[in-house]
C-alpha positions, 0 to 999 in steps of 0.5 A, spaced: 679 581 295 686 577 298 686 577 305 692 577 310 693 569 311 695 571 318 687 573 319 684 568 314 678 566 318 671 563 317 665 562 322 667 561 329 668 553 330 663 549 332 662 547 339 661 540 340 655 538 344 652 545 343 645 546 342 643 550 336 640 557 338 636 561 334 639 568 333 637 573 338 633 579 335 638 585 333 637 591 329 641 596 323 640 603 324 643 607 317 646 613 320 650 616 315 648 619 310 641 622 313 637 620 306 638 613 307 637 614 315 633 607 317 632 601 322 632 595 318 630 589 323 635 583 322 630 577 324 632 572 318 639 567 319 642 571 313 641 578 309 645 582 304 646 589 304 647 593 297 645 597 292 640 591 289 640 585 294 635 582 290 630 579 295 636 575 300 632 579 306 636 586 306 634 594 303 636 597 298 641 602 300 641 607 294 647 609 294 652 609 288 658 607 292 654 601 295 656 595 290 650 591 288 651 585 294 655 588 299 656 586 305 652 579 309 651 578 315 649 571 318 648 568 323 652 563 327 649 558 332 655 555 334 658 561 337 651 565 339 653 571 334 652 574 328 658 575 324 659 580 318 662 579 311 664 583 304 662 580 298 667 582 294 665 589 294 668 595 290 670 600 296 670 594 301 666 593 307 668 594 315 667 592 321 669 597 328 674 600 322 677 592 321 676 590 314 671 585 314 676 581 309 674 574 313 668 574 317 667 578 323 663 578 329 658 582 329 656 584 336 652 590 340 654 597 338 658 594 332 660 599 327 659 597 319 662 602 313 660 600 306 662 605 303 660 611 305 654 609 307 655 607 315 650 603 320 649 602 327 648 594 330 644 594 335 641 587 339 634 588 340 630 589 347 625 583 349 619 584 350 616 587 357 612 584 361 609 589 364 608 593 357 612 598 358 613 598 349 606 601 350 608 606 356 614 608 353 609 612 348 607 618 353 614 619 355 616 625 350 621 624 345 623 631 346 625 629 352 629 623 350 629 623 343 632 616 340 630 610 337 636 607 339 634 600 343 636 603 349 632 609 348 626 606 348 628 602 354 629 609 357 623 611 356 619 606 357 622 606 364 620 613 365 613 612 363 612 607 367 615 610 375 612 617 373 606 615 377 607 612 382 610 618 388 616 613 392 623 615 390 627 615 383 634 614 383 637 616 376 644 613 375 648 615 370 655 617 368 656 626 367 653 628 361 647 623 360 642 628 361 640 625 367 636 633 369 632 633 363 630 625 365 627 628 372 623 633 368 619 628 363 618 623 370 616 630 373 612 632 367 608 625 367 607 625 374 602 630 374 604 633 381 601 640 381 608 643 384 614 645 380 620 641 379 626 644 384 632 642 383 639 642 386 647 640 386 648 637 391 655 638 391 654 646 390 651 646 396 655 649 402 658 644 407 657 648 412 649 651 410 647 645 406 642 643 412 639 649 412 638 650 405 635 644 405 630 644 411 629 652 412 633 655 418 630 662 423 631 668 423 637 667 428 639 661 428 646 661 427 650 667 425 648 671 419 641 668 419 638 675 419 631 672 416 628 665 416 628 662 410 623 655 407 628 650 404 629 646 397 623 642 401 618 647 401 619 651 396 618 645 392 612 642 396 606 639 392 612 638 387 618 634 385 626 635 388 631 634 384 638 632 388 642 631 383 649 628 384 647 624 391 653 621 393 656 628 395 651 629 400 655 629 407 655 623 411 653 627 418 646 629 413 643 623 410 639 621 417 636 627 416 635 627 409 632 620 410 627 622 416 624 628 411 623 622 406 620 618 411 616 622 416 614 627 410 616 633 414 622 637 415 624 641 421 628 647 420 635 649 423 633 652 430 625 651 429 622 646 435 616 645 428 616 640 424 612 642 417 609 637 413 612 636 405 609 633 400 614 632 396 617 627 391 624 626 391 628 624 385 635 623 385 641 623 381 648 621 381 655 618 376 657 614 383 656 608 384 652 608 391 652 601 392 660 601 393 660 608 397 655 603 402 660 597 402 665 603 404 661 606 409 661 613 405 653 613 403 648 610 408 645 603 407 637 606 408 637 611 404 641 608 399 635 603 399 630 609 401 632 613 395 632 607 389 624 604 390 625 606 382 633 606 380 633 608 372 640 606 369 642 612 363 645 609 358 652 612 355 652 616 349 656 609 346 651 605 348 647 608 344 651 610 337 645 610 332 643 616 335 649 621 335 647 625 329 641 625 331 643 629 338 647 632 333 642 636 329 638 636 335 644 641 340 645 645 332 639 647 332 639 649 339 647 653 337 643 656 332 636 658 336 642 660 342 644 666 336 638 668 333 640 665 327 633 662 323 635 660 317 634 653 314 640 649 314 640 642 311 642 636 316 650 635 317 653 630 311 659 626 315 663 622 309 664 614 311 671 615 316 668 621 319 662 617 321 665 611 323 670 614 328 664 619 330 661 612 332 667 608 335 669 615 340 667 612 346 664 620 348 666 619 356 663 626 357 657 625 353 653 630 350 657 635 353 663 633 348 657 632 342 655 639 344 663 641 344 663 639 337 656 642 335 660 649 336 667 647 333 663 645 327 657 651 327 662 656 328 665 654 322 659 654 317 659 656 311 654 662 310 650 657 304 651 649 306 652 645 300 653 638 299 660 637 300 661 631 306 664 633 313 671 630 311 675 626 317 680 631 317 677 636 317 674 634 325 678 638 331 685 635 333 682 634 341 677 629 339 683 624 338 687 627 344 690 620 347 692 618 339 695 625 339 699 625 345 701 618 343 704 619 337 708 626 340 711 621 344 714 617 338 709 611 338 706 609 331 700 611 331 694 611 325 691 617 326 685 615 323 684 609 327 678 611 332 679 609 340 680 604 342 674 598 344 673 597 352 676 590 355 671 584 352 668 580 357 672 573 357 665 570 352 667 576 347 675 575 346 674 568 346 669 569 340 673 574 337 679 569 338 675 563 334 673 568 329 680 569 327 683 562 328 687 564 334 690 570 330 694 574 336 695 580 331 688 580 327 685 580 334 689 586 337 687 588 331 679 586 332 679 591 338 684 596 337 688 594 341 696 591 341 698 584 342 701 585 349 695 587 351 690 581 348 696 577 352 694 580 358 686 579 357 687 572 355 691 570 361 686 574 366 680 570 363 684 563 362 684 563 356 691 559 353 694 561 346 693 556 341 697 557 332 693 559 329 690 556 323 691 557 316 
């Protein structure tokens, strides 16, 4: 296989003075197809995938369009990442949907098709001090499935605040799942109460007191009888205050107080009423901007994240996706009353890796989009035959459609694009290509205009690149 010399590369040039450093641990995860689903622990300095790797560290992927020796992957200690190579495979190797002709890093969520056989890279979660590995084991799976890195992170997060009664505070963008979170640290907990929950931003601006603390029968107009309050009615339970950041300035000292004091005072009531009541609350918004901004309070801030559990995006945590796939299918199937067996989706190669690279800005919401796009149109009796790139919903690739409308040349089946790298990853990607502007634009899914624009605002100068 021939490469453009313009892209030719080998590993990243090593650094004068650099110490050599052992390779982090890291992960594959084959996605794609379902039968060859496995982790495959990358903890040697060079494995081999393919059909029959013969003993150079990696598995046996049993898949006849997979060459005998496929794909290495070593790791580069100079630069302090793995890299990715095809070994002159029949169908080609790729990496992020670059053809891995030369040597490209492999970094955290990288997508690799061989084929179409696809996997999923992953680095590793360090060992925790506090044991959390072993805790995670009580935090469902249902609730959070995965096994992912980040996923087990979460539930080994969750596992370990569930005890203890002081606040939690969920951060999260939309679509995360945040409320079936709270559900398992409400389960684990143990508390005898219900778990309540309410959207802060559905409340009434002008009731939103006293639908949380309880309000007299006459206490403002329309008060015709008293009423408890989310407090109470979740008292010996869990309240859930989803969507946080939207809680009025003027009510925050008042929801501070009710955490503190453990006792709310009901709107026109002269009473205060004890509450035990753990609190956890949820958001999309950064509250720690909002506090330097004077739009959230500093001490609730601080009050309400005793424990704050960070929910990682659906794109950090791709060697999932097919597996909510099913998981939301069978729930689009138990929805309809429909009870017979259904084989796993197949997705060919390009679906697959364009599935993987979308960064899913609206999460399992958009998988759950999906999962009914594609339901819907199933044939009465599955059969083999692979879901083909083209045959996925136009909407998914709606900023390339909108471009290509407008007369910008674009590939369609080119995925979207990778977010900005930090300045460590482009100056990577710039050494792994030799300097190449082009074959790093490619790289990112970027023009050349914008890997300008990076280099400038990290400090990095142009050089020629090399041939």
């Amino acid at each position: 296989m021939s490469a453009d010399p313009s892209q030719r590369t080998t590993a990243a040039p090593r650094r004068r003075g650099s110490a050599e450093r052992e390779p982090p641990g890291a992960e594959l995860r084959v996605v794609m197809p379902p039968a060859l689903a496995a982790t495959i622990p990358v903890a040697a300095r060079r494995i081999v995938l393919g059909r029959q790797p013969d003993g150079d560290g990696g598995p046996a992927l049993k898949d006849g369009s997979v060459s005998r020796k496929h794909f290495a992957i070593e790791w580069d200690a100079a630069g302090g990442f793995h890299t990715g190579v095809d070994l002159e495979s029949r169908y080609g190797s790729f990496v992020d949907s670059v053809p891995a002709v030369t040597r490209l890093p492999l970094y955290d969520g990288a997508v690799v098709r061989l084929g179409p056989t696809v996997v999923a890279v992953f680095q590793a979660p360090a060992a925790r001090p506090d044991g959390g590995e072993a805790a995670a084991a009580t935090a469902s799976r249902d609730a959070i499935p995965g096994e992912a890195p980040p996923a087990r992170v979460l539930r080994a997060d969750v596992a370990r605040v569930a005890a203890d009664p002081s606040p939690v505070l969920l951060v999260g963008e939309t679509g995360t799942g945040k409320e079936h979170i709270a559900e398992e640290v409400h389960r684990l907990s143990g508390r005898r109460g219900e778990l309540v929950a309410v959207n802060c931003a559905a409340l009434t601006p002008a009731l939103i007191e006293s639908q949380l603390f309880g309000h007299t029968r006459g206490a403002f107009t329309g008060a015709d009888d008293a009423q408890r309050g989310l407090f109470r009615e979740a008292d010996g339970g869990t309240l859930l205050l989803d969507e946080i950041g939207e809680l009025p300035l003027d009510l925050q000292p008042k929801l501070l107080r009710a955490i503190q004091e453990r006792e709310v005072r009901p709107v026109g009531s002269t009473r205060t009423f004890p509450v035990d009541v753990r609190v956890i609350a949820a958001t999309n918004r950064n509250l720690g901007a909002q506090v330097e901004q004077g739009t959230f309070r500093r001490d609730l801030y601080g009050r309400l994240s005793l424990w704050e559990i960070a929910v990682p995006p659906l794109r950090r945590r791709r060697g999932d996706l097919f597996l909510w796939f099913e998981r939301l299918r069978a729930r689009w199937h138990a929805e309809r009353a429909r009870t017979e067996a259904v084989r796993p989706w197949i997705f060919d190669g390009r679906a697959a890796e364009a599935l993987l690279l979308r960064e899913w800005r609206d999460n399992l919401r958009g998988v759950d989009r999906l999962v009914h796009a594609l339901a819907t149109r199933e044939p009465a009796s599955a059969d083999d035959e692979p879901l083909a790139f083209d045959g996925l919903p136009a909407w998914l690739w709606e900023p390339a459609v909108a471009a290509a409308a407008a007369g910008a040349a674009v590939e369609p089946s080119v995925p979207s694009p990778r977010p900005a790298p930090t300045r460590d990853e482009l100056a990577a990607a710039l050494a792994s290509n030799h300097g190449s502007i082009r074959a790093t634009a490619r790289h990112f899914g970027r023009d050349r205009k914008q890997i300008y624009r990076w280099m400038e605002a990290h400090g990095l100068r142009e050089r020629p690149p090399e041939r």
